[in-house]
DRENTOR-893376 format. One record per residue (C-alpha): residue number from 1; residue in three letters; x, y, z. Coordinates in nm, 3 decimals. Last residue first. Layout:
ATOM guvex kolro      xx      yy      zz
ATOM   NUM   ALA       X       Y       Z
...
This chain:
ATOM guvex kolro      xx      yy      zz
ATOM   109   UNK  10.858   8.088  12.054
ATOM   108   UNK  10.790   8.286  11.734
ATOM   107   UNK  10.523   8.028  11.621
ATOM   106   UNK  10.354   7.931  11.288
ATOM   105   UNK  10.604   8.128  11.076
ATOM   104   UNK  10.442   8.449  10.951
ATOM   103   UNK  10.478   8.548  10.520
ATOM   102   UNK  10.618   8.824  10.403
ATOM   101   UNK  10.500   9.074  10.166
ATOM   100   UNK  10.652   9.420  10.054
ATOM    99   UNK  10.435   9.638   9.796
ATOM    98   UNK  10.673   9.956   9.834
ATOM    97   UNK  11.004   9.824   9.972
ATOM    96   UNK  11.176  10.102   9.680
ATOM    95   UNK  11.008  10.381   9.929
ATOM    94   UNK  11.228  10.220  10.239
ATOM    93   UNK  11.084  10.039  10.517
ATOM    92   UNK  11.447   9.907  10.719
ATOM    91   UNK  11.445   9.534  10.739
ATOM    90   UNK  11.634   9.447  11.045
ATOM    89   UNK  11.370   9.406  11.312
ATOM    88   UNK  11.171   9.182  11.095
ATOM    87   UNK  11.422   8.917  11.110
ATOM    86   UNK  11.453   8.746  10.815
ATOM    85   UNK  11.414   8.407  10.678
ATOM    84   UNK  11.440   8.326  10.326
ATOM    83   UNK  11.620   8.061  10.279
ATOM    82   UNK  11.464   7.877  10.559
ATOM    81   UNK  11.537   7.891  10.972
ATOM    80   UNK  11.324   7.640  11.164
ATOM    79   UNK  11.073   7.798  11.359
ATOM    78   UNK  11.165   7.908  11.695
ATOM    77   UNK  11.413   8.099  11.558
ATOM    76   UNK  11.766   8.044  11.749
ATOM    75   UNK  11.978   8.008  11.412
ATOM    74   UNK  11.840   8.352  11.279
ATOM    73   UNK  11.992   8.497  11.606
ATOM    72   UNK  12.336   8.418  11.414
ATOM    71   UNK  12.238   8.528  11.092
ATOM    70   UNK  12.134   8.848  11.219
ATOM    69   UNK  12.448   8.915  11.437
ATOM    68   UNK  12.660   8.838  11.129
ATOM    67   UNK  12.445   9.085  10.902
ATOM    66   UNK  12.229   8.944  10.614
ATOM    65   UNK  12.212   9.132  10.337
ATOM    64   UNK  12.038   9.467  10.254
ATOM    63   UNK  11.670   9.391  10.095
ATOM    62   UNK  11.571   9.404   9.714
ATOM    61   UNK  11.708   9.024   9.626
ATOM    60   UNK  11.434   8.898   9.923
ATOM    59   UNK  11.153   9.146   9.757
ATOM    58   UNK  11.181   8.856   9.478
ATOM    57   UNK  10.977   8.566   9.615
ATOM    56   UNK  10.814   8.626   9.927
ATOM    55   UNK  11.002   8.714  10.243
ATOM    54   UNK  10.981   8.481  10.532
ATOM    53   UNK  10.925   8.658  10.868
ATOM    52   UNK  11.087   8.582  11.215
ATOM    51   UNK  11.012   8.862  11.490
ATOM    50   UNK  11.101   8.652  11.800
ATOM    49   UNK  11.449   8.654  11.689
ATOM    48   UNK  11.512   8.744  12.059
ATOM    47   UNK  11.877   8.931  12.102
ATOM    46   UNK  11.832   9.188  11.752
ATOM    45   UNK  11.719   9.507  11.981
ATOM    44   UNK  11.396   9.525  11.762
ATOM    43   UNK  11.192   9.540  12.088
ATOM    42   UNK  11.349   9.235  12.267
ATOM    41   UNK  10.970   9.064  12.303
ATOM    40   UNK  10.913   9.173  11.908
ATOM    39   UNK  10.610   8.937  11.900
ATOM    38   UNK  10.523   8.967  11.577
ATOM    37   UNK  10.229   8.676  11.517
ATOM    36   UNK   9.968   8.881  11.564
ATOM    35   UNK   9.979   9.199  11.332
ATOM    34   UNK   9.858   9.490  11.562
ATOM    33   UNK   9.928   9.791  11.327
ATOM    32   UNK  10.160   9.973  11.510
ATOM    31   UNK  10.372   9.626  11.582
ATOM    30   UNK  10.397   9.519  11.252
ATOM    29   UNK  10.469   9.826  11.088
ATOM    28   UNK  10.738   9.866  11.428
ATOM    27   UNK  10.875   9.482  11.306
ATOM    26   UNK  10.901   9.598  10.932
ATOM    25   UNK  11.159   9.870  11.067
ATOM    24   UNK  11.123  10.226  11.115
ATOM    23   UNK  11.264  10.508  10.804
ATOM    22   UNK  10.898  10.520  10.551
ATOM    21   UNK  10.645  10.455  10.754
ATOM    20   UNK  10.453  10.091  10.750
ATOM    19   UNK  10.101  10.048  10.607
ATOM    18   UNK   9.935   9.782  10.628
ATOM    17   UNK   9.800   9.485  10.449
ATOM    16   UNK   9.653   9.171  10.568
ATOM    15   UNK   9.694   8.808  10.406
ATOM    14   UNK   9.553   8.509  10.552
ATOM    13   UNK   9.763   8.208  10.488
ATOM    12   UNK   9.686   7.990  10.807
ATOM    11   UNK  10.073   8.112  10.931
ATOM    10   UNK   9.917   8.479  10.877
ATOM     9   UNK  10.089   8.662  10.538
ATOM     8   UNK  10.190   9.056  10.584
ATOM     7   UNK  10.112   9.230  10.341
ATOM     6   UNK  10.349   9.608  10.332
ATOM     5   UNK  10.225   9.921  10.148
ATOM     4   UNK  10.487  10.204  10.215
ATOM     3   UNK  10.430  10.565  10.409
ATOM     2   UNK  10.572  10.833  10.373
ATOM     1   UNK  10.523  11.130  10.651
């Protein structure tokens, strides 16, 4: 099984790294690894947006765009939206995602 390094940033700026496997989503890393701050409550289904994350600097340019249904549940974050907001849910761990960080919004809800 591969595995990528992934830091996920804490609202207060703590940083934690995990490891995600290589073909499940950012929001499953999260999840398997107990990051607070993911809650996931639709499961990666894309109808909650309660798995928000900002991507740092560059890694934003390495991910696949946007889709409609993203952007639009992007609009219902309970933190407001920003250039680089994602859903977690929609960021598929590849090997090239090696070193990803994203930061937490203060709330999901």
């Amino acid at each position: 099984m591969t595995t990528v390094s992934v830091t996920f940033h804490a609202a207060t700026g703590e940083p934690r790294q995990v490891r995600g496997r290589v073909g499940k989503s950012l929001m499953q890393a999260a999840l398997d690894a107990g990051i607070d701050g993911i809650a996931a409550d639709c499961g990666g289904c894309l109808s909650c947006a309660t798995c928000h994350v900002f991507v740092d600097g560059d890694w934003l340019q390495r991910l696949q765009p946007v889709s409609e249904d993203e952007a639009a549940m992007l609009e219902m974050t309970a933190t407001p939206r920003a250039a680089n907001s994602r859903l977690s849910c929609q960021i598929l761990l590849q090997q090239e995602l090696d070193g990803l960080s994203v930061r937490l919004p203060a709330s999901q809800y």
